[in-house]
Structures are given as structure tokens and as C-alpha cells.
C-alpha positions in Angstrom: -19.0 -97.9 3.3 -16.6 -98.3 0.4 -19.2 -98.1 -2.0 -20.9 -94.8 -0.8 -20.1 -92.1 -3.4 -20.1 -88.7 -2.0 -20.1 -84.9 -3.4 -18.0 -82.7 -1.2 -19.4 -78.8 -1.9 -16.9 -76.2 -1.7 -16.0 -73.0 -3.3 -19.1 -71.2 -3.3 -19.1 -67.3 -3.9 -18.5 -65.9 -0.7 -15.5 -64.0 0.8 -15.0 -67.0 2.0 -14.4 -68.9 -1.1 -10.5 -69.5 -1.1 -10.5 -70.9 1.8 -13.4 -73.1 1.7 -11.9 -74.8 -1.3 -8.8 -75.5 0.9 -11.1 -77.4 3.0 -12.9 -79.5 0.3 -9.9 -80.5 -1.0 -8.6 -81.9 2.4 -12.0 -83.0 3.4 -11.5 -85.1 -0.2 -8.4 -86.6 0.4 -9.3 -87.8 4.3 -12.2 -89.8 2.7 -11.0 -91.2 -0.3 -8.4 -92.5 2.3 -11.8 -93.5 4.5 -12.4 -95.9 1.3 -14.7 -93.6 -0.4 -15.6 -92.6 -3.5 -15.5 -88.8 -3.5 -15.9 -85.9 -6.2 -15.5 -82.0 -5.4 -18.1 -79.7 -6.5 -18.3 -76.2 -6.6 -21.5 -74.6 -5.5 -23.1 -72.9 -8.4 -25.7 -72.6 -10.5 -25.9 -76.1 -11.7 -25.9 -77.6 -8.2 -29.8 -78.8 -8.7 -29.2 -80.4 -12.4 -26.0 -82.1 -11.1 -27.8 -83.3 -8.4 -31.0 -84.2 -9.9 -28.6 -86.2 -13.2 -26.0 -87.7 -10.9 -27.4 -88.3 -7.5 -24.5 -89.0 -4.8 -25.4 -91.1 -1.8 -24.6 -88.1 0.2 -23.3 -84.0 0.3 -20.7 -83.2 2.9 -21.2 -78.9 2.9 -17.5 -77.8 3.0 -18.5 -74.4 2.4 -17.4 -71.1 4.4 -19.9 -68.0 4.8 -22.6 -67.2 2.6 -24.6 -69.2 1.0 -23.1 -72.3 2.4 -23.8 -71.3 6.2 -27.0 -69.6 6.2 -29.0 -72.1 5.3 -29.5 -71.5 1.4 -27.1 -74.7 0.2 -28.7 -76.9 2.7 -32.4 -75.6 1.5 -31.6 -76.5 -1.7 -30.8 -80.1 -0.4 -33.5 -80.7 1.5 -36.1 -79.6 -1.8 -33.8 -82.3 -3.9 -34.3 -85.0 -1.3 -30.6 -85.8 -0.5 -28.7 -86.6 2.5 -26.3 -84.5 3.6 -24.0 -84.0 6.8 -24.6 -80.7 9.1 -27.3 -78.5 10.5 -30.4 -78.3 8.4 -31.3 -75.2 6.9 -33.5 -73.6 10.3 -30.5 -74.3 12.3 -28.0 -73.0 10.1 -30.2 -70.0 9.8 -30.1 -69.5 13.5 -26.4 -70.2 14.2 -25.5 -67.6 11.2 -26.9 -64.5 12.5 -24.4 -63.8 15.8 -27.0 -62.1 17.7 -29.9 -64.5 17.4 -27.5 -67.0 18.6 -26.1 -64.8 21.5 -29.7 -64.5 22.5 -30.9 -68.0 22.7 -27.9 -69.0 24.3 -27.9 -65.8 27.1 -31.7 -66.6 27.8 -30.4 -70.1 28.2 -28.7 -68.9 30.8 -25.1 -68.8 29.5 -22.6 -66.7 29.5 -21.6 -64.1 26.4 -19.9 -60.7 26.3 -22.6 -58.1 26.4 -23.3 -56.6 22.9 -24.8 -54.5 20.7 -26.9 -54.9 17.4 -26.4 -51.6 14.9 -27.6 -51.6 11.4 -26.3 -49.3 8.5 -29.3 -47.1 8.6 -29.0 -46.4 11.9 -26.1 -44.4 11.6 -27.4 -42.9 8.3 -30.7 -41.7 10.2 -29.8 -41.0 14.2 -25.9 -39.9 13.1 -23.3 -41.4 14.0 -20.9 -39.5 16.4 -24.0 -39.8 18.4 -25.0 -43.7 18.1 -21.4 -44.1 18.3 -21.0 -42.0 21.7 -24.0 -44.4 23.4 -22.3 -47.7 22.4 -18.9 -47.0 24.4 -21.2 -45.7 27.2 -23.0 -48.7 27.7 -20.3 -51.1 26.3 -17.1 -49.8 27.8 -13.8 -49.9 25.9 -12.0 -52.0 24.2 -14.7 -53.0 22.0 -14.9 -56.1 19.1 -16.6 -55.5 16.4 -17.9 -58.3 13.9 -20.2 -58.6 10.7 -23.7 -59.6 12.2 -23.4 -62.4 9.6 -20.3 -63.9 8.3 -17.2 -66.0 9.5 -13.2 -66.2 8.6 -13.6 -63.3 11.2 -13.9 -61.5 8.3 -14.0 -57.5 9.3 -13.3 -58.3 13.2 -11.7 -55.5 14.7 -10.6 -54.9 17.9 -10.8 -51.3 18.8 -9.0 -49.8 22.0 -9.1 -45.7 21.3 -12.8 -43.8 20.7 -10.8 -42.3 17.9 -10.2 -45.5 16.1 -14.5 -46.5 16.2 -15.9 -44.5 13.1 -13.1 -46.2 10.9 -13.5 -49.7 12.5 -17.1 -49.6 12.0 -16.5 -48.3 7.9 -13.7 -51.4 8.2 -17.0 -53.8 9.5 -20.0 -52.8 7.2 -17.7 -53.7 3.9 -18.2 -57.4 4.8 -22.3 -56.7 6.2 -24.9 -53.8 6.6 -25.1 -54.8 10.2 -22.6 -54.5 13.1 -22.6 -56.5 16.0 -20.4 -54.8 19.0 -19.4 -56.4 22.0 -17.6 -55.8 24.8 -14.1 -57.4 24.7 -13.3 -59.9 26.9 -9.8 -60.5 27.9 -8.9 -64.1 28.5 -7.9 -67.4 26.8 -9.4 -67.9 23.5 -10.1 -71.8 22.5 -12.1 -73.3 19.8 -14.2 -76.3 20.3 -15.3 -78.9 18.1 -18.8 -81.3 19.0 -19.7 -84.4 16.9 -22.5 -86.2 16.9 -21.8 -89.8 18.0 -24.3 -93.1 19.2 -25.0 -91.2 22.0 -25.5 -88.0 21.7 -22.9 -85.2 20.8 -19.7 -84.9 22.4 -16.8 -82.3 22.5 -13.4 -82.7 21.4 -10.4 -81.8 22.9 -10.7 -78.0 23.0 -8.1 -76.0 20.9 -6.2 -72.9 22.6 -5.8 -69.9 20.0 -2.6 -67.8 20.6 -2.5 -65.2 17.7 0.9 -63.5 17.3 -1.2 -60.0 16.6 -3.3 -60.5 19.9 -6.6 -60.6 17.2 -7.1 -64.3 15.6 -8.5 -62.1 12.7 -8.4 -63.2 9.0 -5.2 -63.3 8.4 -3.9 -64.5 12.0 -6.4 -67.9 11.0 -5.4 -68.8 7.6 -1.3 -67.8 7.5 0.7 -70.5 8.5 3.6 -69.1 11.7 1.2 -66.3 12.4 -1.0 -68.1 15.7 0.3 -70.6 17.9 -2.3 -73.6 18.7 -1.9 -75.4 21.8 -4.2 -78.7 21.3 -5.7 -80.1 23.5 -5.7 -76.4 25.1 -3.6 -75.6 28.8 -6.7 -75.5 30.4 -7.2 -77.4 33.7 -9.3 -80.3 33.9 -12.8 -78.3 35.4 -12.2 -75.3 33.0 -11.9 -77.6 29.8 -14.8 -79.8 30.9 -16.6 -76.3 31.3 -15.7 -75.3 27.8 -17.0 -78.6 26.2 -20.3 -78.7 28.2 -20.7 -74.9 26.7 -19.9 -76.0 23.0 -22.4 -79.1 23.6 -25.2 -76.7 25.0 -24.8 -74.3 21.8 -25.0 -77.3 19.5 -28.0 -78.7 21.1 -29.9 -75.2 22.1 -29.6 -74.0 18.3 -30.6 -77.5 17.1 -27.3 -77.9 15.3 -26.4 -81.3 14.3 -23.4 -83.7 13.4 -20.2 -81.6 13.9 -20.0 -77.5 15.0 -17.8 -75.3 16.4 -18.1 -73.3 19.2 -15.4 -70.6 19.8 -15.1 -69.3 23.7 -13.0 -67.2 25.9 -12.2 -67.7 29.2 -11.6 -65.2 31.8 -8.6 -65.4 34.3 -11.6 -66.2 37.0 -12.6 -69.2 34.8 -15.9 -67.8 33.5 -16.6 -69.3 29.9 -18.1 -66.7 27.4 -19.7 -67.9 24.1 -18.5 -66.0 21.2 -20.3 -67.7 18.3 -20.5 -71.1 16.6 -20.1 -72.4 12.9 -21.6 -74.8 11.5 -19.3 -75.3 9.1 -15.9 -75.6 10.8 -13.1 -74.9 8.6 -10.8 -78.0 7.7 -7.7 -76.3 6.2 -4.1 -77.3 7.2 -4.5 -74.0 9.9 -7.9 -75.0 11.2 -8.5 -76.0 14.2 -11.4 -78.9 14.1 -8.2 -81.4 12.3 -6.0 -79.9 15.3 -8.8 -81.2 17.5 -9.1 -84.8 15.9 -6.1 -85.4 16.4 -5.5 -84.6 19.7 -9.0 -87.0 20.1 -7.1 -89.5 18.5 -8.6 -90.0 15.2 -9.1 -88.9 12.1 -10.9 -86.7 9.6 -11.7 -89.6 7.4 -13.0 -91.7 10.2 -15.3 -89.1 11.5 -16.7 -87.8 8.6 -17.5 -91.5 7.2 -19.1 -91.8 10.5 -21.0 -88.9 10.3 -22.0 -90.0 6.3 -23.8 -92.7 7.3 -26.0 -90.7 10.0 -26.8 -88.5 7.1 -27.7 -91.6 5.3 -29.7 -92.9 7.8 -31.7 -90.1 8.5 
């Protein structure tokens, strides 16, 4: 394994960019300490060439949103031929866009809050006081709002007052011409990693989310003091083992493989709802997948080598 050299992709041009260079440099460090030989690149326009004149023995995709996530990057390594380690580029595709998750997983038969899908041009065409009007009649407030697409929880909104909608939704389509609204769900929020292993993949200790704000938004996720993590979460011993068999069940429904991360809530009456997964969990110093390995036990290096030589393999 020492003599695997590995590109770690990360920066990208997404919203997303800052912080997914804060992963690939952490991601970096945890294997050269893993005994690798590792180089950072940024995902650009001379990805292919660099690939095609210095082939690593693997790509670890560190990258956040965008291109990175929905399933471009990984396209583009699957036409050069190399291994890397995540979903391949159908999956991603699937996992990226919220509400084509939500639906595979509710036919599936679990549980997620009940939504709403509501492009740009909707509100252009059938105005929006009225569209507006229909979607806390159905949905009920408070509602969350979310890009379609994205991640960072970039443009999340929680809004409590029908006043407060037209500007949430303005505050939402900046990040994505699509909303998705969903009912807001009141409970204990917890984030939870799966990695592939010998046998099949497993969940890690799940991670309990207690923003300051009340909304693990952007800036709750990646400021330091702002959200309190409680890992493994204070969950008892049937809720957490419901919470990883859910995070398992996404991974495997949306045909996700070697690590994801599922983030749930669970209500006071232990119901577990699927908010969305990523298939490219964030590794900064206030993410929570490193929170997770460590309360497993292990380490980022040890995992990731691990998951290296699956890629490898393949």
C-alpha cells in the first residue's frame, strides 16, 4: 500500500469550493500518514491531460457540490479508465437531485418529510402569491426550503411566518432554479456515515447535530463554536441502530458505494425521516464523517487506504 500514489481532487468551481479544499487538504495529510504517496489537485480544465500524462493508481473525489457530486467528475473518470473511490457517475446523479432521492427511498417504503418540487418558471407562469398559497396548504407551516440540487446547506431556510416565504424562496433560487419544500420536522438531527467494508456496508457511529441557531445552515456547519456535536449521538440503543439501518438502506437503494452520508431527523416518537445523502461527505476539521471515525475507533487514513484498494480492485 505504500507504494500506491494517489490524486486527491478538490477545489472545483462550485459554491462549494472553499470548503472542499479544506477537505482535500485533510484528506492529504490522513494518507500520507496511511504511508501513501498523495498529490492535491484541483478540478479544472486540465484534469483529462493530467490524467492521461501522469496516471495515479487511484482519484479520491474530495469535492463539494457541483460538478464533483453530480456525477460530471466521476464521468470523466470512468471515460479515462481510472479508479477512483465513491459512487459512480449514475449513482451520484441520483443521490444529487433531493427529490429523486426522496422518491426512491419513500417508494422504498421509508420514511421522509413530505415535500414539494417547484421550479423557477412556475412561479414566473402560474404567479406566485398563488403557488405560494397552495404549498402551505398542503405542507403546513414551518416549512424548509433547499436548492433541489446542491449541498453545504447552501440556501436552506427555515421559514416559520407566510410573510417570510416569497423572500426565503428569492434567498433559495440564488443557489438553484428549482426549490424543493418540505415540511419541517421537529426532532433530533444526526448525520450518518456508511463505508463499504468485506462485507457489505456498514454505518458508523451516528453524529448528533445541535446548531446554536436552531438551523445547521452554512454557516452553523463550517464555523468553529457555532454547533455542538455529540458523537456517537444520545440516541438509545434501538433509535441509533434505526438510524444506521436507514443510512445503509439509502446507500444501497441509490446504488451508492464506498462511503455516504445520510443526514436524518428523529422525531420525539422515534420515527427516523431521511433528509438527503452526500456522496461526498465533507472532511473539514467541523465535519462530521472525522467525528464519526473517531468515535468508530479509527482513522481517516485507515479508512480511506481501505477504501483505495477496493477502488483498485474494481
Amino acid at each position: 500500500m505504500s507504494n500506491r500514489w494517489v490524486a486527491v481532487l478538490s477545489g472545483g468551481l462550485s459554491h462549494e469550493r472553499e470548503v472542499s479544499l479544506r477537505s482535500g487538504r485533510r484528506l492529504t495529510a490522513a494518507l500520507r500518514s496511511a504511508g501513501l504517496v498523495v498529490e492535491e489537485w484541483d478540478a479544472d480544465g486540465q484534469l483529462l491531460s493530467r490524467l492521461k500524462e501522469h496516471r495515479p493508481d487511484a482519484v479520491v473525489v474530495a469535492l463539494h457540490g457541483g460538478e464533483g457530486e453530480n456525477g460530471s467528475v466521476q464521468t470523466i473518470l470512468e471515460l479515462a479508465g481510472v479508479p477512483f473511490v465513491g459512487a459512480d457517475s449514475r449513482a451520484c446523479r441520483r443521490a444529487w437531485d433531493k427529490p429523486t432521492a426522496k422518491g426512491e427511498l419513500s417508494r422504498a417504503g421509508l420514511a421522509t418529510p413530505e415535500w414539494a418540487v417547484l421550479p423557477h418558471a412556475t412561479f414566473r407562469e402560474l404567479g406566485a402569491r398563488p403557488v405560494l398559497d397552495s404549498m402551505i396548504d398542503r405542507l403546513g407551516l414551518p416549512l424548509m426550503l433547499k436548492p433541489a440540487q446542491g449541498g453545504s446547506a447552501l440556501g436552506a431556510q427555515v421559514v416559520r411566518d407566510a410573510a417570510d416565504l416569497p423572500s426565503a424562496m428569492v434567498g433559495c433560487l440564488a443557489y438553484g432554479d428549482t426549490v424543493l419544500a418540505e415540511r419541517f420536522v421537529e426532532g433530533v438531527e444526526v448525520a450518518v456515515a456508511v463505508v463499504d467494508g468485506p462485507d457489505g456496508p456498514h454505518a458508523l457511529p451516528p453524529v448528533e447535530i445541535v446548531p446554536e441557531s436552531g438551523v445547521y445552515d452554512y454557516t452553523s456547519r463550517y464555523t468553529a463554536g457555532l454547533t455542538d456535536f455529540h458523537a456517537p449521538a444520545r440516541l438509545d440503543e434501538a433509535t441509533a441502530k434505526a438510524v444506521g439501518e436507514l443510512a445503509v438502506s439509502a446507500h444501497r437503494l441509490l446504488g451508492l458505494r464506498d462511503v455516504s452520508r445520510t443526514d436524518a431527523i428523529v422525531e420525539p416518537d422515534g420515527t427516523v425521516h431521511f433528509l438527503e445523502v452526500n456522496v461526498s461527505p465533507g472532511l473539514t476539521e467541523t465535519s462530521t464523517l472525522p467525528m464519526a471515525v473517531e468515535a468508530a475507533g479509527t482513522s481517516l487514513g485507515e479508512i480511506y487506504a481501505a477504501l483505495i484498494e477496493r477502488a483498485v480492485s474494481r
